[in-house]
CHARMM internal coordinates of N, CA and C (Angstrom, degrees):
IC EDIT
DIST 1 N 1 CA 1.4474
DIST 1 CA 1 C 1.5321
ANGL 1 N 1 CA 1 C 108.82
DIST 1 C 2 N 1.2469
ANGL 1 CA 1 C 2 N 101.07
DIHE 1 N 1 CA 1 C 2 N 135.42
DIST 2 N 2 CA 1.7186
ANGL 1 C 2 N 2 CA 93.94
DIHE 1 CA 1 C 2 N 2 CA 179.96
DIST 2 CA 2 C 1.5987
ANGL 2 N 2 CA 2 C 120.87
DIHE 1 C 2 N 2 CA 2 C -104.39
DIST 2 C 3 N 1.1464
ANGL 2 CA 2 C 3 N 135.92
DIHE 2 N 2 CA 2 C 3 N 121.81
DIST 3 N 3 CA 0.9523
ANGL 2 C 3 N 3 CA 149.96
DIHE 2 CA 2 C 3 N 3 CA -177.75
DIST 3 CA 3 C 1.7787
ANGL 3 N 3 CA 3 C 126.71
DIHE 2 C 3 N 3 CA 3 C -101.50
DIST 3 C 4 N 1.1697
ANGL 3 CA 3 C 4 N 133.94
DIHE 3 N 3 CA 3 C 4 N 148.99
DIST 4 N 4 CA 1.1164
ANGL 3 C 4 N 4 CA 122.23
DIHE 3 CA 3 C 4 N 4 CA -170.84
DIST 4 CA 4 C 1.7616
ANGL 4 N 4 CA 4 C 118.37
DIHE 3 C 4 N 4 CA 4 C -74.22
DIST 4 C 5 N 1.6067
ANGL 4 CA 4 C 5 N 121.06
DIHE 4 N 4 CA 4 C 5 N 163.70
DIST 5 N 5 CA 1.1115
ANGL 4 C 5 N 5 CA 110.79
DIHE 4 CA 4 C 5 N 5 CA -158.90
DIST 5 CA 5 C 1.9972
ANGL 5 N 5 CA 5 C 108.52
DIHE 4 C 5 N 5 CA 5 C -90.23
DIST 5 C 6 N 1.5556
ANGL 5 CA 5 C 6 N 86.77
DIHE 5 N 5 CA 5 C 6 N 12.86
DIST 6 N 6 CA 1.3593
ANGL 5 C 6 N 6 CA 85.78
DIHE 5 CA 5 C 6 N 6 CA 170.37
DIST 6 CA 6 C 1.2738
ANGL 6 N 6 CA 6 C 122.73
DIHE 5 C 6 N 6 CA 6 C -104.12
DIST 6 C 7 N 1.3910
ANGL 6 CA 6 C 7 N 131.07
DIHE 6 N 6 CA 6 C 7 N 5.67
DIST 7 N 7 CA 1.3874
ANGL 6 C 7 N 7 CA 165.28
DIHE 6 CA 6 C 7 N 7 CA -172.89
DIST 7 CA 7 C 1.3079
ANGL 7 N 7 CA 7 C 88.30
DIHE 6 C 7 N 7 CA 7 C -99.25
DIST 7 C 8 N 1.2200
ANGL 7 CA 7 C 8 N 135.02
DIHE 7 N 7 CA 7 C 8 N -92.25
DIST 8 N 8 CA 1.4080
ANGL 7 C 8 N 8 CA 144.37
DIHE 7 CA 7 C 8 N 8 CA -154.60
DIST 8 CA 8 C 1.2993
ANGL 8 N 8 CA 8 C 80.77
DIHE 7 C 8 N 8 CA 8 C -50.47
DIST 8 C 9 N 1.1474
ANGL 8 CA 8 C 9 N 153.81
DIHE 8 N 8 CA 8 C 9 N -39.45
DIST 9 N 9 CA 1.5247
ANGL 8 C 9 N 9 CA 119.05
DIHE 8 CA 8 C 9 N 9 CA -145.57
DIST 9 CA 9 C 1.4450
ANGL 9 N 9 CA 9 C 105.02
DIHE 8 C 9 N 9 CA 9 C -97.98
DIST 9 C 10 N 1.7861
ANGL 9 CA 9 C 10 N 93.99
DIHE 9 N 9 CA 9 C 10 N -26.30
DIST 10 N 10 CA 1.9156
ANGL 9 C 10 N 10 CA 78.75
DIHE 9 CA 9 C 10 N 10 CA -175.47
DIST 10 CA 10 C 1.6668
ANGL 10 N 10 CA 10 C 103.87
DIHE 9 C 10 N 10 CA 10 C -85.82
DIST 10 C 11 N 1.1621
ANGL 10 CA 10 C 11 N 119.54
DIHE 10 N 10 CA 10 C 11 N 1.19
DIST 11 N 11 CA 1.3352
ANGL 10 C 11 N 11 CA 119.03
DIHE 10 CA 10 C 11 N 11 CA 175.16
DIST 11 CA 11 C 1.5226
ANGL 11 N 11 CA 11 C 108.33
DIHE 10 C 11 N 11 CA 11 C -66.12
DIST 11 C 12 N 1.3735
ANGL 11 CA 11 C 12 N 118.08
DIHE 11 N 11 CA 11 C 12 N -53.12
DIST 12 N 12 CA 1.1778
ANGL 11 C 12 N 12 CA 114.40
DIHE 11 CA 11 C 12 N 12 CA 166.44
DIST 12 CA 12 C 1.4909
ANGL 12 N 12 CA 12 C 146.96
DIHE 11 C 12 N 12 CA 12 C -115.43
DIST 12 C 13 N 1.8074
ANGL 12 CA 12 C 13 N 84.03
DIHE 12 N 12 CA 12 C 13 N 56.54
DIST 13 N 13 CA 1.6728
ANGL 12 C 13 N 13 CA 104.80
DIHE 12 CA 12 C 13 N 13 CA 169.30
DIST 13 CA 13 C 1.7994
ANGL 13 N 13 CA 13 C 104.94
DIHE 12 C 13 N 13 CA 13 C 64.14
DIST 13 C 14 N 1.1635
ANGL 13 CA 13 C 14 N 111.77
DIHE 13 N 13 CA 13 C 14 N 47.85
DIST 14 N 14 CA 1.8684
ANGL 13 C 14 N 14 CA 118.16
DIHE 13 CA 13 C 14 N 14 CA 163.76
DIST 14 CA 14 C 1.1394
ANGL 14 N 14 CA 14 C 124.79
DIHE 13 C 14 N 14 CA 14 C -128.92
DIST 14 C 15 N 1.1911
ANGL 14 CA 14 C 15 N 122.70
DIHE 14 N 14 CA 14 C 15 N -178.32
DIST 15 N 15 CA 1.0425
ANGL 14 C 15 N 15 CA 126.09
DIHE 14 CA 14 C 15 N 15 CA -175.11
DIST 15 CA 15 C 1.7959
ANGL 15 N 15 CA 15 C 97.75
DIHE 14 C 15 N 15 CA 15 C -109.50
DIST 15 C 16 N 1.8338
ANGL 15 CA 15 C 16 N 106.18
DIHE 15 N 15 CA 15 C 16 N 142.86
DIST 16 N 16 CA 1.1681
ANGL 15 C 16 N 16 CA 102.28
DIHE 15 CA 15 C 16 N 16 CA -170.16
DIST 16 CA 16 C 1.8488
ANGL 16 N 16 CA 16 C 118.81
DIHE 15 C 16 N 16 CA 16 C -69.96
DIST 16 C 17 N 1.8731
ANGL 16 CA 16 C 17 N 108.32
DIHE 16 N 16 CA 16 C 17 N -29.45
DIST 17 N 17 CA 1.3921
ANGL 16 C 17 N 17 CA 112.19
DIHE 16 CA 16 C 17 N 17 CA 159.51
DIST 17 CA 17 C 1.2436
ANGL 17 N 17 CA 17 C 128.53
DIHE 16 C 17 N 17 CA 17 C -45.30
DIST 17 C 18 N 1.7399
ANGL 17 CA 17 C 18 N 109.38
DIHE 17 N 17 CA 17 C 18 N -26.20
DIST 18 N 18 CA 1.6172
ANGL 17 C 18 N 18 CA 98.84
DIHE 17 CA 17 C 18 N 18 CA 179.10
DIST 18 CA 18 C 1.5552
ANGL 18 N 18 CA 18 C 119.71
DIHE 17 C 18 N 18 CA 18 C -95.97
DIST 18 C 19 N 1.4184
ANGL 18 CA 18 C 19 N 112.37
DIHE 18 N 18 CA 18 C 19 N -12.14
DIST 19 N 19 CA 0.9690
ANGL 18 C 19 N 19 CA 119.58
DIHE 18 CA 18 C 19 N 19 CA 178.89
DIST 19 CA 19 C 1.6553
ANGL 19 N 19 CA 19 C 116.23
DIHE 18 C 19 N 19 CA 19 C -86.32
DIST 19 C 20 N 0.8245
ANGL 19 CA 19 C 20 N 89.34
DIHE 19 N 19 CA 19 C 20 N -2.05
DIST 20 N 20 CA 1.9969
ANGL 19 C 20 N 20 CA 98.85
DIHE 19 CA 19 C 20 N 20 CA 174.48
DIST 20 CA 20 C 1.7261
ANGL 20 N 20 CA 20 C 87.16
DIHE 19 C 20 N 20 CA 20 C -102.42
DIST 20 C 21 N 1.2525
ANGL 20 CA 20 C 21 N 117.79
DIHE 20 N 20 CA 20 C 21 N -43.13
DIST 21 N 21 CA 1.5978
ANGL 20 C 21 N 21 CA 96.67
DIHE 20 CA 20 C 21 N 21 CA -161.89
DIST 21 CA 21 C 1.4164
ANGL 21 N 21 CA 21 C 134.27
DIHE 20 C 21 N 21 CA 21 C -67.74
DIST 21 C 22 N 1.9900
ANGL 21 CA 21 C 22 N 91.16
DIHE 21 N 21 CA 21 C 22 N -12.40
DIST 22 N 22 CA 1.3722
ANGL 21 C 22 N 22 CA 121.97
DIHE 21 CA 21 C 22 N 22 CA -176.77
DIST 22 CA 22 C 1.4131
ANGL 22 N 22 CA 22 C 117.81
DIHE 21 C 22 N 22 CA 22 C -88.85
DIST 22 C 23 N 1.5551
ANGL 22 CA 22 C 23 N 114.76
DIHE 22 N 22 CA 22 C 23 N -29.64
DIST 23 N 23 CA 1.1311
ANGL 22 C 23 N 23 CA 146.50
DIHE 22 CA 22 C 23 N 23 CA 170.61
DIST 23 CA 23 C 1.7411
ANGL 23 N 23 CA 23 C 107.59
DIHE 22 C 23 N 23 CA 23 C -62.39
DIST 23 C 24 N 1.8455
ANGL 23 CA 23 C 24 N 114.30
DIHE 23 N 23 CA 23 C 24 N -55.53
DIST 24 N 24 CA 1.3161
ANGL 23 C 24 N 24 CA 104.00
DIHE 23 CA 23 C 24 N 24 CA -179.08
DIST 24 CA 24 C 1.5972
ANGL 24 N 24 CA 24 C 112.57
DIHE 23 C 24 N 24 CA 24 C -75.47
DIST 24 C 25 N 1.2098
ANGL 24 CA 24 C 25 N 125.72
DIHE 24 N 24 CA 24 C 25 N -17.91
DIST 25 N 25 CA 1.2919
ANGL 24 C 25 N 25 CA 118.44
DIHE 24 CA 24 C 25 N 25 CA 175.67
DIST 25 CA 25 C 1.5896
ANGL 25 N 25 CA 25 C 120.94
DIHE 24 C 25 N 25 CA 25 C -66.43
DIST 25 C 26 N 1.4340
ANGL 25 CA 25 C 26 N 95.88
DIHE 25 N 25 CA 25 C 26 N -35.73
DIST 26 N 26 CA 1.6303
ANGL 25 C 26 N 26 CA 101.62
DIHE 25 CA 25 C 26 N 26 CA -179.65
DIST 26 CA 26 C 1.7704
ANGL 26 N 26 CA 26 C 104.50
DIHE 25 C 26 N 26 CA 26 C 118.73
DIST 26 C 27 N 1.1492
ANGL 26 CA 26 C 27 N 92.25
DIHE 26 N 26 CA 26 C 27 N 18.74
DIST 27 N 27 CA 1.8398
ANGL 26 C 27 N 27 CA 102.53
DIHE 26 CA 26 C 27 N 27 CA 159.81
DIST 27 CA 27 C 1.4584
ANGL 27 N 27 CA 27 C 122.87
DIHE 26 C 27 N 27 CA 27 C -48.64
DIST 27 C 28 N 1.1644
ANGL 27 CA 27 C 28 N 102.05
DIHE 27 N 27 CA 27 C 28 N -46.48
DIST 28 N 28 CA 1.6518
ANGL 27 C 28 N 28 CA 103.97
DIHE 27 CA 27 C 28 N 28 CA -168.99
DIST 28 CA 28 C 1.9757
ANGL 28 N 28 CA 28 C 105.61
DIHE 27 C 28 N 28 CA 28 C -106.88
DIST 28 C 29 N 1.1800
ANGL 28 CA 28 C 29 N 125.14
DIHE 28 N 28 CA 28 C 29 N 164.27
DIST 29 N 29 CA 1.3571
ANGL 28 C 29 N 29 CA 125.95
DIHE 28 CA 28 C 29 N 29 CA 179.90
DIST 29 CA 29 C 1.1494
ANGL 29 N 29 CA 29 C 104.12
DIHE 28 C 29 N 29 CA 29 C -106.40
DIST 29 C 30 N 1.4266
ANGL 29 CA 29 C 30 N 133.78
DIHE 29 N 29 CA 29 C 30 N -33.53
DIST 30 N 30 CA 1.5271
ANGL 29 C 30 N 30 CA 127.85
DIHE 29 CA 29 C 30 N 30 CA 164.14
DIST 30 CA 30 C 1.2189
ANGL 30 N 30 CA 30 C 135.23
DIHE 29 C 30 N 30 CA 30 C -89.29
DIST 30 C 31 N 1.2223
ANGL 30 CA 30 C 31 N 113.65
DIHE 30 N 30 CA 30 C 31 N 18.96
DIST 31 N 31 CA 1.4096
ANGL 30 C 31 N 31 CA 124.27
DIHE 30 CA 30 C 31 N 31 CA -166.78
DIST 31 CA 31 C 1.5782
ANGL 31 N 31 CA 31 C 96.51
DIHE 30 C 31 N 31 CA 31 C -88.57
DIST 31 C 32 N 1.1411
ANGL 31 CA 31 C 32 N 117.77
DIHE 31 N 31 CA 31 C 32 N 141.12
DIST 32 N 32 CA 1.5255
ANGL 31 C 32 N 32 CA 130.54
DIHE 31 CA 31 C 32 N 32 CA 158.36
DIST 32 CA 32 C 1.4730
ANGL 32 N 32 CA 32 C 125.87
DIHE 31 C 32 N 32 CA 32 C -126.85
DIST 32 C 33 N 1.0730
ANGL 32 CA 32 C 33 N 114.76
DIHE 32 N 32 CA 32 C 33 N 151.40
DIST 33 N 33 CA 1.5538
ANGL 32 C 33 N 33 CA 123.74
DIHE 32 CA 32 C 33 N 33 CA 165.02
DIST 33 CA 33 C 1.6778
ANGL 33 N 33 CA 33 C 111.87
DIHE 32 C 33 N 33 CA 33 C -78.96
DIST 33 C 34 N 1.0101
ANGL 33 CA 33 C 34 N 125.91
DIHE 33 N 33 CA 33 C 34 N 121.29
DIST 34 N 34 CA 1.9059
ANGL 33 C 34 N 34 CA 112.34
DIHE 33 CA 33 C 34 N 34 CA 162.96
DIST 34 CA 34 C 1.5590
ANGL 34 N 34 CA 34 C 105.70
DIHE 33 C 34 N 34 CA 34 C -148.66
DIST 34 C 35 N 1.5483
ANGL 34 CA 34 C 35 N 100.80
DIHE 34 N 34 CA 34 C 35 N 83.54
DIST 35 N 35 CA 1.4674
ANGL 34 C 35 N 35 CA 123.94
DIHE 34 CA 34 C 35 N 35 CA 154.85
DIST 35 CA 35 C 1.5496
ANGL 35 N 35 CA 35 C 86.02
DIHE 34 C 35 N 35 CA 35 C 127.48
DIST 35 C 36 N 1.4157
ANGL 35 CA 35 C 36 N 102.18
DIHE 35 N 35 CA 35 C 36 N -106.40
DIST 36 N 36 CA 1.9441
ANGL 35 C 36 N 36 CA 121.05
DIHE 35 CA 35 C 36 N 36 CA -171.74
DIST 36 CA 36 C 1.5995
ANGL 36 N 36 CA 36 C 88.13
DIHE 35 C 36 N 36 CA 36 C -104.21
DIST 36 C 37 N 1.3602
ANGL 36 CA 36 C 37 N 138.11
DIHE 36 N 36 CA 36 C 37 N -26.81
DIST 37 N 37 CA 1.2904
ANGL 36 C 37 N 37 CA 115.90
DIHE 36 CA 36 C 37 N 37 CA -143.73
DIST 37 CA 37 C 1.6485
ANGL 37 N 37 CA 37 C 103.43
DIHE 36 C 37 N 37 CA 37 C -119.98
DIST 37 C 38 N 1.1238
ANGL 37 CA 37 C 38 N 111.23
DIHE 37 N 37 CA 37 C 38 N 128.80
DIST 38 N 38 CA 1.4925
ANGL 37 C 38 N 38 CA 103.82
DIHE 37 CA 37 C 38 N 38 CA -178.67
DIST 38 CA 38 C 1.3432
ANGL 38 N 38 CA 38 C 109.43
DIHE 37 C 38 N 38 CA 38 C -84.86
DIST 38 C 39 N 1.5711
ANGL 38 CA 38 C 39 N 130.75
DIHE 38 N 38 CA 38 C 39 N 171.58
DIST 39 N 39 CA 0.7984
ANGL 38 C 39 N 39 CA 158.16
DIHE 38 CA 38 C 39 N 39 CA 152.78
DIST 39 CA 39 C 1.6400
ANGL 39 N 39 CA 39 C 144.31
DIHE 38 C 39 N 39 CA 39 C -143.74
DIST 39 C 40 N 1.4982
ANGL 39 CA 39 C 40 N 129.84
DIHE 39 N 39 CA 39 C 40 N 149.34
DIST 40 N 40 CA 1.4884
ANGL 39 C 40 N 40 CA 120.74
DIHE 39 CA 39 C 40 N 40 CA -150.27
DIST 40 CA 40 C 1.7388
ANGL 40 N 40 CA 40 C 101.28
DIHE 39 C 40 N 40 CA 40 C -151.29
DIST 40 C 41 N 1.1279
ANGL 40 CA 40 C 41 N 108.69
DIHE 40 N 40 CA 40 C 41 N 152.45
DIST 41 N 41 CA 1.5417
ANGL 40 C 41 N 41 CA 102.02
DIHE 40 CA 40 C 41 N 41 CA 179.96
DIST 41 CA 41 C 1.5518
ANGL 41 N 41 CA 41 C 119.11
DIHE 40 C 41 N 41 CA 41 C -80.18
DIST 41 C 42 N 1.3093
ANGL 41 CA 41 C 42 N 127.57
DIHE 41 N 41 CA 41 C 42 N 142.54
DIST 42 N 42 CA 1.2644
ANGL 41 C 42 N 42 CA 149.79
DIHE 41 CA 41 C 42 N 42 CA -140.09
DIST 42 CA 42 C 1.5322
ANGL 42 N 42 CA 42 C 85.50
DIHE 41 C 42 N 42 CA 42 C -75.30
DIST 42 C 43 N 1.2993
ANGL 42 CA 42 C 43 N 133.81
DIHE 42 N 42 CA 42 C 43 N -35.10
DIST 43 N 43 CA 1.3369
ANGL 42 C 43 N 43 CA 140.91
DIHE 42 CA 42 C 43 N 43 CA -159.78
DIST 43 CA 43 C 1.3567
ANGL 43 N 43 CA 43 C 137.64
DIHE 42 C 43 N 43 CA 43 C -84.51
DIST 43 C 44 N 1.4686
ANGL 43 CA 43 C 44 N 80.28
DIHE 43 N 43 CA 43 C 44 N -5.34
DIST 44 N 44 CA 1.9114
ANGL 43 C 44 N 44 CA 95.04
DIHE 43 CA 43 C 44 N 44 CA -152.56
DIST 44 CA 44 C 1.6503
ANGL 44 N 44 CA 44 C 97.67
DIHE 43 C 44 N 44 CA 44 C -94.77
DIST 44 C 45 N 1.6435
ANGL 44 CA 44 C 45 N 123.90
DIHE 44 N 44 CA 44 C 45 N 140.08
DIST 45 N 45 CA 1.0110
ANGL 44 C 45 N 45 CA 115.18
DIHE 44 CA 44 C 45 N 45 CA -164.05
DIST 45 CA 45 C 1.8081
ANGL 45 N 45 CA 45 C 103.60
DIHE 44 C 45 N 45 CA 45 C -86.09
DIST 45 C 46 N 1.2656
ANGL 45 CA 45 C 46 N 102.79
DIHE 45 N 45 CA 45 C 46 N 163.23
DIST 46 N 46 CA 1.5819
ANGL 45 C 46 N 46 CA 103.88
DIHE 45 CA 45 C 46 N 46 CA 170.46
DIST 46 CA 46 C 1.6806
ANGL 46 N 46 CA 46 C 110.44
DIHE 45 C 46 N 46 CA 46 C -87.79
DIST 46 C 47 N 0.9984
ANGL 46 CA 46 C 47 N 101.66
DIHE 46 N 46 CA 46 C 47 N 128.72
DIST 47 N 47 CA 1.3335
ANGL 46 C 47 N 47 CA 101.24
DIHE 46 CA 46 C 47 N 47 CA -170.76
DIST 47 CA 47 C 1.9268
ANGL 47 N 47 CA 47 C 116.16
DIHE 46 C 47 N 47 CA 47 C -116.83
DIST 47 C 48 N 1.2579
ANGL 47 CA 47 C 48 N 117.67
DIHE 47 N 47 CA 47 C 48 N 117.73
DIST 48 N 48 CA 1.4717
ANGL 47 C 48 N 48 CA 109.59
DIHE 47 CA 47 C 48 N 48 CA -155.48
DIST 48 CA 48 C 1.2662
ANGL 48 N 48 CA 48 C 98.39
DIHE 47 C 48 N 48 CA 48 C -103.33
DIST 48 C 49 N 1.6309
ANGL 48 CA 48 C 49 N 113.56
DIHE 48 N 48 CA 48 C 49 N 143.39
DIST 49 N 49 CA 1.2716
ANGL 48 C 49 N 49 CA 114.99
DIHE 48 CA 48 C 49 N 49 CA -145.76
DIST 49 CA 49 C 1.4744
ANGL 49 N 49 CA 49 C 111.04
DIHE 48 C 49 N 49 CA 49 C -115.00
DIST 49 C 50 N 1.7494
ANGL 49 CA 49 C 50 N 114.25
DIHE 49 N 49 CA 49 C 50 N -5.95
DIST 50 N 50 CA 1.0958
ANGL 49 C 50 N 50 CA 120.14
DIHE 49 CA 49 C 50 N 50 CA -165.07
DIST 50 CA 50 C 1.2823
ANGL 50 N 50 CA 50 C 124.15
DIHE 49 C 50 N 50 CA 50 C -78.19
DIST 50 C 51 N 1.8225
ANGL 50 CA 50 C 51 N 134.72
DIHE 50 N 50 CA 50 C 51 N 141.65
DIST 51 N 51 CA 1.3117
ANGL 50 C 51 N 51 CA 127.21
DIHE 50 CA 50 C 51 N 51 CA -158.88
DIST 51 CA 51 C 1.5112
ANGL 51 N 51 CA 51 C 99.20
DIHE 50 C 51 N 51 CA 51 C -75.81
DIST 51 C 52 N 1.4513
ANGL 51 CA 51 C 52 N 88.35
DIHE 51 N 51 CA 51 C 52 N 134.61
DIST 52 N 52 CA 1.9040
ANGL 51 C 52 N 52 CA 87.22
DIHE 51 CA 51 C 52 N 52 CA 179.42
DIST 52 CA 52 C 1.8159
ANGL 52 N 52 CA 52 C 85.51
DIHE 51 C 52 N 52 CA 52 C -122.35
DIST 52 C 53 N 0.7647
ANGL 52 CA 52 C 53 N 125.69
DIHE 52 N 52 CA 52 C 53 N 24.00
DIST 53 N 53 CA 1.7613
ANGL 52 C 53 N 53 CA 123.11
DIHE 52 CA 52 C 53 N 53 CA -167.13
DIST 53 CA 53 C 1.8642
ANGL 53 N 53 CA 53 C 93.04
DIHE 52 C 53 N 53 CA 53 C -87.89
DIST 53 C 54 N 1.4420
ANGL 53 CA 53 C 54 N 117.18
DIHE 53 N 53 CA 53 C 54 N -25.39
DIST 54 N 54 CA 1.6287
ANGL 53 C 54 N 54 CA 109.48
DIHE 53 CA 53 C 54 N 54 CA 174.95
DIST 54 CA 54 C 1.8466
ANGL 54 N 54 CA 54 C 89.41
DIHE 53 C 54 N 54 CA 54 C 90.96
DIST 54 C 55 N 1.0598
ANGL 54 CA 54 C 55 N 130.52
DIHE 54 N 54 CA 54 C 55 N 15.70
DIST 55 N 55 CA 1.4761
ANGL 54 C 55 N 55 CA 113.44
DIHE 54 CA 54 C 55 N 55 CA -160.83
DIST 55 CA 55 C 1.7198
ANGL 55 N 55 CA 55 C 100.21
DIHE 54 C 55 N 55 CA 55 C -92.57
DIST 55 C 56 N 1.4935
ANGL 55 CA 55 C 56 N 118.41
DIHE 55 N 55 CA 55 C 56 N -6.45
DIST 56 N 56 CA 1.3368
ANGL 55 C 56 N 56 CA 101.14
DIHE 55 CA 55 C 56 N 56 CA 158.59
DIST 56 CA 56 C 1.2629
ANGL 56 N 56 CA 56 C 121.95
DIHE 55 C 56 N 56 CA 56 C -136.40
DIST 56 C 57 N 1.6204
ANGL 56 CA 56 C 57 N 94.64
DIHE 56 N 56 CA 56 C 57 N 67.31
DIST 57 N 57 CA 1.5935
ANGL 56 C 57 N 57 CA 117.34
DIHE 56 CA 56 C 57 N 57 CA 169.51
DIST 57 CA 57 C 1.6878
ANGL 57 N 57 CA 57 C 107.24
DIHE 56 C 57 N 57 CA 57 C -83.73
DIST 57 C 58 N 1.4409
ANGL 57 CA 57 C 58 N 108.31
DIHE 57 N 57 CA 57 C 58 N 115.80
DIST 58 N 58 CA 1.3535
ANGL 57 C 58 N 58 CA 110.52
DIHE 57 CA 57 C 58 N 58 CA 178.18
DIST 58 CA 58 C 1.3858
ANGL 58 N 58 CA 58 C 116.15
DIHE 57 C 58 N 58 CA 58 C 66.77
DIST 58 C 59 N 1.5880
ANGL 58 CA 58 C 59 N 115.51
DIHE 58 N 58 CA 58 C 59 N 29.82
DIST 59 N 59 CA 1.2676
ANGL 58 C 59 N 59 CA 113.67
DIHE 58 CA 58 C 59 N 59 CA 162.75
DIST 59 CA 59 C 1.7743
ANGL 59 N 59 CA 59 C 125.59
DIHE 58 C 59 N 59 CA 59 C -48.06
DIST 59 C 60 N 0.9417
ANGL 59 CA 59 C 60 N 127.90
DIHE 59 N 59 CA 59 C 60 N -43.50
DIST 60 N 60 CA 1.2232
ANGL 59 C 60 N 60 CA 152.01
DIHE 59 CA 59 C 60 N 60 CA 127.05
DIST 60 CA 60 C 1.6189
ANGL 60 N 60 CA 60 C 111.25
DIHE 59 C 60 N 60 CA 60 C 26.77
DIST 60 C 61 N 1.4454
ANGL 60 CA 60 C 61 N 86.83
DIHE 60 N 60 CA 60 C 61 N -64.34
DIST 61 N 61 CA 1.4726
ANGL 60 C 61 N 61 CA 94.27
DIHE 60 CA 60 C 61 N 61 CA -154.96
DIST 61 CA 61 C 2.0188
ANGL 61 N 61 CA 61 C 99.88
DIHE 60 C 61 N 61 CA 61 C -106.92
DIST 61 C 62 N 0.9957
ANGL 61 CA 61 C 62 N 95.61
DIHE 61 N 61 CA 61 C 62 N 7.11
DIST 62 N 62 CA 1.6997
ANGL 61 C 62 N 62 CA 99.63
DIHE 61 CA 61 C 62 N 62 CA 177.35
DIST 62 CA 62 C 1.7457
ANGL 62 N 62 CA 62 C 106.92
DIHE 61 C 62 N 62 CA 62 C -95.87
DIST 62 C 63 N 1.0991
ANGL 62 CA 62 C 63 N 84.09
DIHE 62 N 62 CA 62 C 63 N -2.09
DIST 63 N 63 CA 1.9376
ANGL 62 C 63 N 63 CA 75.61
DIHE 62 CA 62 C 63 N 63 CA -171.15
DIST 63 CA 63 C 1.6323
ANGL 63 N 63 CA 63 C 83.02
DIHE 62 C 63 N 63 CA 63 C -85.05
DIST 63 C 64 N 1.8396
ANGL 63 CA 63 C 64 N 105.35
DIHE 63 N 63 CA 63 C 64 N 159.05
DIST 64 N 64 CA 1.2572
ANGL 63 C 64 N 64 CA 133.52
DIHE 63 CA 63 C 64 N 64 CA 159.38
DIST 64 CA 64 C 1.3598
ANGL 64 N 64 CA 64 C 128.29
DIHE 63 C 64 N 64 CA 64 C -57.68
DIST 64 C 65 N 1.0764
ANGL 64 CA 64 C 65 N 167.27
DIHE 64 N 64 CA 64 C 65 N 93.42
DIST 65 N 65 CA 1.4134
ANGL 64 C 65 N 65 CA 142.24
DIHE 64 CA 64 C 65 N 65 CA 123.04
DIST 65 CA 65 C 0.9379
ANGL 65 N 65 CA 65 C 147.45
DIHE 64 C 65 N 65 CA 65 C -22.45
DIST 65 C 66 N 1.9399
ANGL 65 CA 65 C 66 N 125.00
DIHE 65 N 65 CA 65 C 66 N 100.39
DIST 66 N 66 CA 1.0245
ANGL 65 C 66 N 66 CA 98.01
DIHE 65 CA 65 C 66 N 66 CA 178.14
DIST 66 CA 66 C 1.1421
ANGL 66 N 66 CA 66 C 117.10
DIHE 65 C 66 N 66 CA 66 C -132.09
END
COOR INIT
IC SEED 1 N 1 CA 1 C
IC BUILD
């Protein structure tokens, strides 16, 4: 069922700016545009994308000097 993307967001605790911003990049697979107003299916999980792996801890300091 598709629901609007301002629904989905307070459903799952967001903010409605980020969920459009994630949406226009191509964050979500069901998300659509139809007219001004987007919309996305009620179902689709939020999926958080940020590296938690630590892999650029102290990137910084691995580069060379020369």
């Amino acid at each position: 069922m598709l629901i609007s993307l301002v629904e989905y967001a307070k459903q799952h605790g967001r903010s409605p700016q980020t969920a459009r911003q994630v949406a226009a990049t191509g964050g979500f697979k069901t998300a659509q545009k139809i007219g001004r107003n987007w919309v996305i299916d009620s179902e689709e999980p939020w999926i958080d994308r940020r590296i938690k792996s630590g892999k650029y801890v102290d990137w910084r300091k691995t580069k060379t000097k020369e």
